[in-house]
C-alpha positions in Angstrom: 4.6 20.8 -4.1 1.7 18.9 -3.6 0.2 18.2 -0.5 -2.1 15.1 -1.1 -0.6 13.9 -4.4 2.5 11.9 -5.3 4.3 10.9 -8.0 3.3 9.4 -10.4 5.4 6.8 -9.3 6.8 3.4 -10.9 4.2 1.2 -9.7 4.9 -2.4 -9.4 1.4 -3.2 -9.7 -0.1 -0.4 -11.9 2.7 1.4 -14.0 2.7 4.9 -14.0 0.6 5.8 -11.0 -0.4 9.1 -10.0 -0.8 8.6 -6.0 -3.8 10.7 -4.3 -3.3 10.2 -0.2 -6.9 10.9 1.9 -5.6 10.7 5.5 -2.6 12.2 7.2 0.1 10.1 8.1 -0.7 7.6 10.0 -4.2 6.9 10.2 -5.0 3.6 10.1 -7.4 1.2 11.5 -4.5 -1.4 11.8 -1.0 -1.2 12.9 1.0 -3.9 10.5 4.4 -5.0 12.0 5.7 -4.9 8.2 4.6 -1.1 7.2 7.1 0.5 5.5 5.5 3.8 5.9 6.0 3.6 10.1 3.8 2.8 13.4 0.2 3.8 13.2 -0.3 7.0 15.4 -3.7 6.9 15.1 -5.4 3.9 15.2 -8.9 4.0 14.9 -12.0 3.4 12.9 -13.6 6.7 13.1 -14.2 8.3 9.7 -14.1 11.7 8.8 -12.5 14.2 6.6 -9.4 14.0 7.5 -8.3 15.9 4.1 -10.4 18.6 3.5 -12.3 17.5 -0.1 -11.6 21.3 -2.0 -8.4 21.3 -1.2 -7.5 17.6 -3.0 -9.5 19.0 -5.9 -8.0 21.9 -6.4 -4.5 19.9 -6.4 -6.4 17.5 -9.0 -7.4 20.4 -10.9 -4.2 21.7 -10.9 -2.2 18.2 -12.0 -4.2 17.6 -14.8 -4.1 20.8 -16.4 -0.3 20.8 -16.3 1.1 17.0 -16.8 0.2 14.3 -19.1 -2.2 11.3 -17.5 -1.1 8.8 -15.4 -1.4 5.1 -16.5 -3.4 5.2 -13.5 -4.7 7.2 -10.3 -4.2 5.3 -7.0 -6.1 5.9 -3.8 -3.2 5.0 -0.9 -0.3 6.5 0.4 -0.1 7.5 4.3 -2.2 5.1 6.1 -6.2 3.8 5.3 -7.8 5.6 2.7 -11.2 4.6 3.0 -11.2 6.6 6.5 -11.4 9.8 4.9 -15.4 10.2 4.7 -15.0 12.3 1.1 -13.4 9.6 -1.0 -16.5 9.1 -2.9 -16.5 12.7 -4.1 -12.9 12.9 -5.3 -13.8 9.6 -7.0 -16.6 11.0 -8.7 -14.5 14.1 -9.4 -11.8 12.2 -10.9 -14.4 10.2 -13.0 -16.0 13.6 -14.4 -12.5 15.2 -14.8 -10.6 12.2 -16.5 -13.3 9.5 -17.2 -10.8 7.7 -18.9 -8.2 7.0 -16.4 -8.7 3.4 -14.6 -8.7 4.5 -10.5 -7.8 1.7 -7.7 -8.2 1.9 -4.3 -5.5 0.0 -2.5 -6.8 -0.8 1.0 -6.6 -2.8 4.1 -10.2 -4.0 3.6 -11.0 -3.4 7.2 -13.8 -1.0 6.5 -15.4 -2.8 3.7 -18.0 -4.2 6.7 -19.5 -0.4 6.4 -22.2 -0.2 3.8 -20.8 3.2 3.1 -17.4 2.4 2.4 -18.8 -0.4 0.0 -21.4 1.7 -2.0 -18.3 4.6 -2.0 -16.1 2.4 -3.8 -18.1 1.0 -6.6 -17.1 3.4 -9.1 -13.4 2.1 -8.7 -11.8 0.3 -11.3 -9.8 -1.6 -9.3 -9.9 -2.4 -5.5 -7.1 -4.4 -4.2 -7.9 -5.0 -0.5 -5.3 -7.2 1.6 -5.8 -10.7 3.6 -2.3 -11.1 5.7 -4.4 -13.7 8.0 -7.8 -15.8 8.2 -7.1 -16.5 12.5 -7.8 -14.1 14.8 -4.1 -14.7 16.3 -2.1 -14.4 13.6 -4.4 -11.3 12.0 -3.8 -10.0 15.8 -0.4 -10.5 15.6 1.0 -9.5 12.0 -1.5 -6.6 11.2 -2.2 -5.3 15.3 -5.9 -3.9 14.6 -7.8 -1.7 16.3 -9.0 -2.7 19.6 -12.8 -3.1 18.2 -12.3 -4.7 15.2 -12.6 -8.3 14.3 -11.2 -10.5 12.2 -14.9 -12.0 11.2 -15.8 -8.3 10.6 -12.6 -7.8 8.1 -13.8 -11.6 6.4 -18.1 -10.7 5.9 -16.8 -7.2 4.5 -14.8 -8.5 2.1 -16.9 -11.1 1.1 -19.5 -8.6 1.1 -18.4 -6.4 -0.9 -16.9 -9.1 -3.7 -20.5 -9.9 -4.1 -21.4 -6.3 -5.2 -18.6 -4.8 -6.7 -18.4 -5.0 -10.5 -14.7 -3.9 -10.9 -11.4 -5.9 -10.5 -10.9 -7.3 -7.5 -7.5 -8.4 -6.9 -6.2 -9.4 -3.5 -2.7 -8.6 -1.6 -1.4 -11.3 0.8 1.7 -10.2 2.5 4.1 -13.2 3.3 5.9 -13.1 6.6 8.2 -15.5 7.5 7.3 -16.6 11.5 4.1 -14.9 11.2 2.0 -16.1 8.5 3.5 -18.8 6.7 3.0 -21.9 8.3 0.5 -24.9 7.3 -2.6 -24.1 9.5 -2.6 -20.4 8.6 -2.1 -21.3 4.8 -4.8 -23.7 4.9 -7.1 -21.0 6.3 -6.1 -18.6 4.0 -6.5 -21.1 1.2 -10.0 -21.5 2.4 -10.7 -17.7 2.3 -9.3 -17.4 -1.1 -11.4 -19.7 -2.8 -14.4 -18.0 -1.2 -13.9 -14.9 -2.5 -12.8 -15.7 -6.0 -10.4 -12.6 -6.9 -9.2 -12.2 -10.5 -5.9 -12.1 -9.0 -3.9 -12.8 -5.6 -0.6 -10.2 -5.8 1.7 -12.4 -2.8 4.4 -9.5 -1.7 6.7 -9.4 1.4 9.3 -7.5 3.0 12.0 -5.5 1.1 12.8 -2.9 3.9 12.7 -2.5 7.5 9.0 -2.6 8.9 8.1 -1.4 12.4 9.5 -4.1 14.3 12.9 -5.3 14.4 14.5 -8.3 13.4 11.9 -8.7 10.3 12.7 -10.7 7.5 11.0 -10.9 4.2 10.3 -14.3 2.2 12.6 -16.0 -0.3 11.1 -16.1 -3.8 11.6 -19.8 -3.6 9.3 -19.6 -0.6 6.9 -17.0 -2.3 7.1 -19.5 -5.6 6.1 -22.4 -3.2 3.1 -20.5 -1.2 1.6 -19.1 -4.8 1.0 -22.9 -5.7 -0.3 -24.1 -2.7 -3.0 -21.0 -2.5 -3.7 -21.4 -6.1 -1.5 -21.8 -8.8 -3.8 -20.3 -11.8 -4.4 -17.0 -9.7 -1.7 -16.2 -7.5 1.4 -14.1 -9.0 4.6 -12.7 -6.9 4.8 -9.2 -7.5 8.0 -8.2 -9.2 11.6 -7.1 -7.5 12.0 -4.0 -6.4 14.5 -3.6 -9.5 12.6 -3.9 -11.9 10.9 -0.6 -11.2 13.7 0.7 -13.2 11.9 -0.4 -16.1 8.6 1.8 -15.3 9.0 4.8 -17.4 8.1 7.1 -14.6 11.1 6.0 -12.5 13.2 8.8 -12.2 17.5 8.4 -12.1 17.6 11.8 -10.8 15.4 11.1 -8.0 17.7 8.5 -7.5 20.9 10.4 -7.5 19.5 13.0 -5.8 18.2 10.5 -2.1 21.6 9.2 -2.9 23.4 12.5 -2.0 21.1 13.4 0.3 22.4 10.2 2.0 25.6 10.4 1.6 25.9 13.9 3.3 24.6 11.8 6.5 22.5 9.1 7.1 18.8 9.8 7.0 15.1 8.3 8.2 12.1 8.1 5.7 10.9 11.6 7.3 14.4 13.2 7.2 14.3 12.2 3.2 10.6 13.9 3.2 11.7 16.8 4.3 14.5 17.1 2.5 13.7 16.7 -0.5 9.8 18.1 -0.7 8.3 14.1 -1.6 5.8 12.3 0.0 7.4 9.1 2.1 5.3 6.9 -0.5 7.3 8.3 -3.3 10.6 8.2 -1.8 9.8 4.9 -0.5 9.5 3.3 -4.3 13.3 4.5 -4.8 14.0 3.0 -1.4 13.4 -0.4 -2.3 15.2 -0.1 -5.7 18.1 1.1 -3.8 18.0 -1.1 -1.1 17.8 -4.3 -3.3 20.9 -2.8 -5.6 22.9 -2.5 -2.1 23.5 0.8 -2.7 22.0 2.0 0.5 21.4 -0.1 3.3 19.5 0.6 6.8 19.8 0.5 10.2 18.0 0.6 13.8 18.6 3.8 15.7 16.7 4.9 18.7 14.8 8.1 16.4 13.7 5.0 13.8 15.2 3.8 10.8 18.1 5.1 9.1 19.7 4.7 5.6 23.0 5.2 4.8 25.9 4.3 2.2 27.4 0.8 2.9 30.7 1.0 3.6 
């Protein structure tokens, strides 16, 4: 078992996509209301090496010596990747190693005001930062930052770096019914958007439980109706959960076996980890596939969420 690599996992946005995780989870520098993953335990900003740098090359070493390549290799997993001082290196390691494989970076964008986190990421092919707000209330509100960060910080980093970086920049904005999807906060999204130009804005919401309760995710209707108001040459909804089926690295006997494991009792995210040896990003692509089918459904205990077989 791995312990800073997943998958590779049916990606919704990048196929078959080996999963490298830099930070323990979770460390983040915010604390969204809709993370899937669980409540930030550590927020902060401070970067260091949280994952020692030999230790996720020797699992890279490892991987590619005894599996075929990945469509692609995704920095994300257990909270903000761009924390973990050394991902520079294991970029560059990955670049000498497998020069061919396209690398993203999904992150918050939070840190993209450091000049280090900018010039670190510039070997990425892709960097898909997120933009849930453009007000200091709402970003307050939906994505709970750390107590010294800003959202002008967040903005002049992003912008900052879409200036410098010669990669694909695509942008995730996550829709949240009550939260972020009313007139004033589109308009200043809109305005945000334009600004910094991204090939691409991904629009995803809710299809699980997220930290708080009584969450619900966005209709497609309403995601179909907010993709044309931001801008309808640029914005796309990413695809049901479903449809992950159709990713050749989505795995029916992962499938069966979270379904048994649930079956026996019902089960949180970290009861499935443990169980079964995966990292909670990994089981938490199957989750949503599950989830959507209504084969499993979940529900609020005091020790977190739980999923079980409907009955």
């Amino acid at each position: 078992m791995y312990h800073h690599l997943f998958g590779p996992v049916p990606s919704r946005r990048l196929g078959i996509s080996l999963g490298v995780d830099l930070v323990p989870r979770k460390v983040c520098s915010l604390d969204c209301v809709y993370c899937e993953v669980g409540r930030t335990n550590r927020l902060t900003l401070d970067r260091r090496e949280y994952v020692r740098l030999d230790r996720v090359k020797q699992e890279l070493t490892h991987y590619f010596s005894h599996n075929p390549d990945p469509d692609y290799i995704t920095f994300s997993g257990s909270g903000e990747p761009t924390l973990n001082t050394c991902i520079k290196e294991v970029l560059t390691f990955i670049k000498q190693k497998r020069p061919k494989i396209p690398v993203a970076v999904l992150t918050n964008g939070t840190l993209l005001h450091d000049p280090q986190v900018r010039e670190a990421l510039m070997a990425a092919d892709v960097v898909l930062p997120s933009l849930d707000a453009a007000t200091e209330p709402v970003f307050k509100k939906i994505n709970r930052p750390h107590g010294d960060l800003t959202l002008d910080a967040h903005l002049a980093g992003l912008m900052t770096f879409r200036k410098m970086f010669k990669g694909r920049f695509r942008l995730e904005v996550f829709i949240l019914p009550g939260y972020n999807d009313h007139e004033d906060e589109l308009k200043a999204l809109k305005k945000v958007i334009h600004e910094l130009h991204p090939e691409c804005i991904q629009l995803n919401t809710l299809d699980r439980p997220g930290t708080v309760t009584d969450l619900k995710g966005a209709s497609f209707e309403e995601l179909q109706r907010i993709a044309q108001y931001l801008d309808p040459g640029a914005a796309e909804i990413i695809a049901a959960a479903p449809k992950r089926k159709q990713v050749a690295a989505y795995r029916q006997d992962m499938e069966a076996a979270i379904m048994e494991t649930i079956a026996r009792r019902p089960c949180t995210l970290d009861d499935l980890s443990t169980i079964l040896g995966l990292h909670v990003s990994e089981i938490n692509k199957y989750l949503d596939v599950m989830t959507a089918e209504n084969k499993i459904i979940s529900v609020h205990q005091n020790r977190g969420v739980f999923y079980q077989i409907p009955e």
